[in-house]
BAZA-101658 format. One record per residue: residue number from 1; x, y negated, z of N, C-alpha, C in turn. Coordinates in steps of 0.05 Angstrom, whole numbers, plus 5000, padded with zeros to 4 digits. Layout:
N
+-----+------+------+------+------+------+------+------+------+------+
| seq |  n.u |  n.v |  n.w | ca.u | ca.v | ca.w |  c.u |  c.v |  c.w |
+-----+------+------+------+------+------+------+------+------+------+
| NUM |    X |    Y |    Z |    X |    Y |    Z |    X |    Y |    Z |
...
+-----+------+------+------+------+------+------+------+------+------+
***
This chain:
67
+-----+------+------+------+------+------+------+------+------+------+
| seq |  n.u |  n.v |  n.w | ca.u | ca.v | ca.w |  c.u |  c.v |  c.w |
+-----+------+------+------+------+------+------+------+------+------+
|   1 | 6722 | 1062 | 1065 | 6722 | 1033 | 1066 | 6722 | 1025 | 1096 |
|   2 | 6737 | 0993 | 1105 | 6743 | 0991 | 1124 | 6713 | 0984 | 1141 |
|   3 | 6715 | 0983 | 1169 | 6693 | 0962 | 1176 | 6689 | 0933 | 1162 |
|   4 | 6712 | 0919 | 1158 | 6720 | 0886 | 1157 | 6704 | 0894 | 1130 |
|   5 | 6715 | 0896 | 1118 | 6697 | 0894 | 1086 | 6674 | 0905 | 1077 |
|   6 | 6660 | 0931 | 1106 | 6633 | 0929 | 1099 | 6618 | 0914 | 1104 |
|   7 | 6624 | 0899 | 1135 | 6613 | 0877 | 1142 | 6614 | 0846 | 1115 |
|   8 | 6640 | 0848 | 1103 | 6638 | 0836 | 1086 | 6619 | 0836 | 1053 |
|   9 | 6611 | 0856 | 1049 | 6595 | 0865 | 1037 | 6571 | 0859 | 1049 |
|  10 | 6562 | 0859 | 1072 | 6534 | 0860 | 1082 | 6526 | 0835 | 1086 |
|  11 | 6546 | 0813 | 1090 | 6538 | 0788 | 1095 | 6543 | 0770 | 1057 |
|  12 | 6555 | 0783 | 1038 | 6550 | 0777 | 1013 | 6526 | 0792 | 1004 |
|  13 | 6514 | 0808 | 1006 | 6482 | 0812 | 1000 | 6460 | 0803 | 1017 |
|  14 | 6465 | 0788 | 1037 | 6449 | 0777 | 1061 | 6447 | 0750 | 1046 |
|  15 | 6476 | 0736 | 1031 | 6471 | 0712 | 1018 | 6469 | 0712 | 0998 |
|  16 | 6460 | 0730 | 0982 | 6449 | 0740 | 0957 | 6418 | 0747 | 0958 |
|  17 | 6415 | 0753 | 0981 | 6381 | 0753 | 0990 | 6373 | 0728 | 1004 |
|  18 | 6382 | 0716 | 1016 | 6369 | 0689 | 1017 | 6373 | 0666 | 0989 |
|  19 | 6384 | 0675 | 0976 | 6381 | 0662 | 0961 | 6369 | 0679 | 0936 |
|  20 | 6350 | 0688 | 0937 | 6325 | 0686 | 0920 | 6336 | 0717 | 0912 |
|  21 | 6355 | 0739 | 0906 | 6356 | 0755 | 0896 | 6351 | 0777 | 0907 |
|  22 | 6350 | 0804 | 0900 | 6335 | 0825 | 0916 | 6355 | 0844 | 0930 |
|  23 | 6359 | 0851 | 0949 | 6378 | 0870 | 0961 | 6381 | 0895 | 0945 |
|  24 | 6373 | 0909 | 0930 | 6367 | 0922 | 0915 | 6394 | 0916 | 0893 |
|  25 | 6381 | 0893 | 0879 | 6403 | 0885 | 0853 | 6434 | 0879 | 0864 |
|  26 | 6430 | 0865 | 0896 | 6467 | 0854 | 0898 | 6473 | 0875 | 0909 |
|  27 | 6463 | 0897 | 0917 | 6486 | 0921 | 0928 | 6482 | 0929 | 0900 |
|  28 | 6477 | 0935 | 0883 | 6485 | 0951 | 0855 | 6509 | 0933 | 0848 |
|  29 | 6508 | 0898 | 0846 | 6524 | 0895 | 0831 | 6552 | 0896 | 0849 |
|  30 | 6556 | 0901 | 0877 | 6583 | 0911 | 0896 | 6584 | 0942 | 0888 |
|  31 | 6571 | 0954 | 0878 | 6575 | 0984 | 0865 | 6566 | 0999 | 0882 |
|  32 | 6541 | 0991 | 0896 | 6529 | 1004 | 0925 | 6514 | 1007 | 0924 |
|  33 | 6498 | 1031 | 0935 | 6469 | 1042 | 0944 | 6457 | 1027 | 0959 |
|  34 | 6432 | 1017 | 0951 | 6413 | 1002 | 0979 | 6419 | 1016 | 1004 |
|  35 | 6410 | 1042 | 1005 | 6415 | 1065 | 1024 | 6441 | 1060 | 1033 |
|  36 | 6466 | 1068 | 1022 | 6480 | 1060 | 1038 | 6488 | 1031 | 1052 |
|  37 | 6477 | 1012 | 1041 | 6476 | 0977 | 1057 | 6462 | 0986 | 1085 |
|  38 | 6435 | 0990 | 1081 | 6425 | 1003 | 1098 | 6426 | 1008 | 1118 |
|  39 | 6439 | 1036 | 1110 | 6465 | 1047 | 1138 | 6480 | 1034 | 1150 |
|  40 | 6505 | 1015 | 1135 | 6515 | 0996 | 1149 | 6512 | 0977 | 1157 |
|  41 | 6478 | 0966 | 1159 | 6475 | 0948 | 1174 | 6468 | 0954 | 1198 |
|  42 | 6457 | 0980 | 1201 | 6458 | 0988 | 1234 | 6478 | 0998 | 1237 |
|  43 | 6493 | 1001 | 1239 | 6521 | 1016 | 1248 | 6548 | 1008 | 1226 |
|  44 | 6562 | 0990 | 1227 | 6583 | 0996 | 1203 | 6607 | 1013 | 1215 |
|  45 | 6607 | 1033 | 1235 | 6624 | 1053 | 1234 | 6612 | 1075 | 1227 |
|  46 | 6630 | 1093 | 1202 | 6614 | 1119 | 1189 | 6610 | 1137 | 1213 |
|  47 | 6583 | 1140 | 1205 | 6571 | 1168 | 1230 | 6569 | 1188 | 1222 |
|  48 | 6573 | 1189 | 1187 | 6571 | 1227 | 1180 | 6588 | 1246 | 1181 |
|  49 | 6584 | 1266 | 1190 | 6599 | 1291 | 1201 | 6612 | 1305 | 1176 |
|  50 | 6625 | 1310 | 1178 | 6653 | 1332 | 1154 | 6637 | 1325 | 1128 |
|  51 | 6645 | 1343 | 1113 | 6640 | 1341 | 1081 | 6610 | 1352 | 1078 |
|  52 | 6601 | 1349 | 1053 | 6573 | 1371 | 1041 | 6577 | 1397 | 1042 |
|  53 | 6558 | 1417 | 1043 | 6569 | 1439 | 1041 | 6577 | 1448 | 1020 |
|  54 | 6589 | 1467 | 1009 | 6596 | 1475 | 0985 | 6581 | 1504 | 0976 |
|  55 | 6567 | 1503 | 0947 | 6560 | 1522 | 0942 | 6575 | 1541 | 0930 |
|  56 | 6583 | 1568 | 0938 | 6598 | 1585 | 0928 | 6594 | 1596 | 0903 |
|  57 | 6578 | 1591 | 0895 | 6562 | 1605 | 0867 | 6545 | 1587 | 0854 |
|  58 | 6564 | 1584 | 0825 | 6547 | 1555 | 0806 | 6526 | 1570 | 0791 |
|  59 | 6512 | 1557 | 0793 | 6487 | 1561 | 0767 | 6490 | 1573 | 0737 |
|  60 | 6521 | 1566 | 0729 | 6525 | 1579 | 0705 | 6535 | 1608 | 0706 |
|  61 | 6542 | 1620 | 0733 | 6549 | 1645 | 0741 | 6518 | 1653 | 0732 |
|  62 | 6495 | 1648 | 0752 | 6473 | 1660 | 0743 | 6458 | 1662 | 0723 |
|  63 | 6470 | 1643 | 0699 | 6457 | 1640 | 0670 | 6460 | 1665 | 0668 |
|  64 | 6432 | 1683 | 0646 | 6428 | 1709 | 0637 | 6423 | 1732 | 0647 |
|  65 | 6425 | 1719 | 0686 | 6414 | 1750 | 0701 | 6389 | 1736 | 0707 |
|  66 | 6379 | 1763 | 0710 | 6351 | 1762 | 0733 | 6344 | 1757 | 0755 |
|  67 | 6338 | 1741 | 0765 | 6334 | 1740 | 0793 | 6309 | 1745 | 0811 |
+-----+------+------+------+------+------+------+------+------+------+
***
């Protein structure tokens, strides 16, 4: 997502919280994590580094051994 429309997001839950509603409820109903509003109100350029890591080995490999 761009900067322009996070900023735009942040100032539609900014007037969704002054007006009586909880920051909580208007980033759910933009399809957003408090946590991530959050984030982009200190910084709206993404600061996280590469992907998650990946686990090489799922849990259903280990169904039935011992560990």
């Amino acid at each position: 997502m761009c900067s322009d429309l996070r900023a735009i997001c942040i100032e539609l839950i900014k007037e969704a919280n002054l007006n009586g509603c909880r920051k909580e409820i208007a980033s759910k109903d933009c399809g957003l994590c408090i946590k991530t509003i959050e984030r982009w109100e200190k910084n709206l350029i993404d600061l996280r580094n590469g992907r998650r890591p990946f686990l090489p080995i799922s849990f259903q490999s280990l169904r039935g051994k011992k560990l």
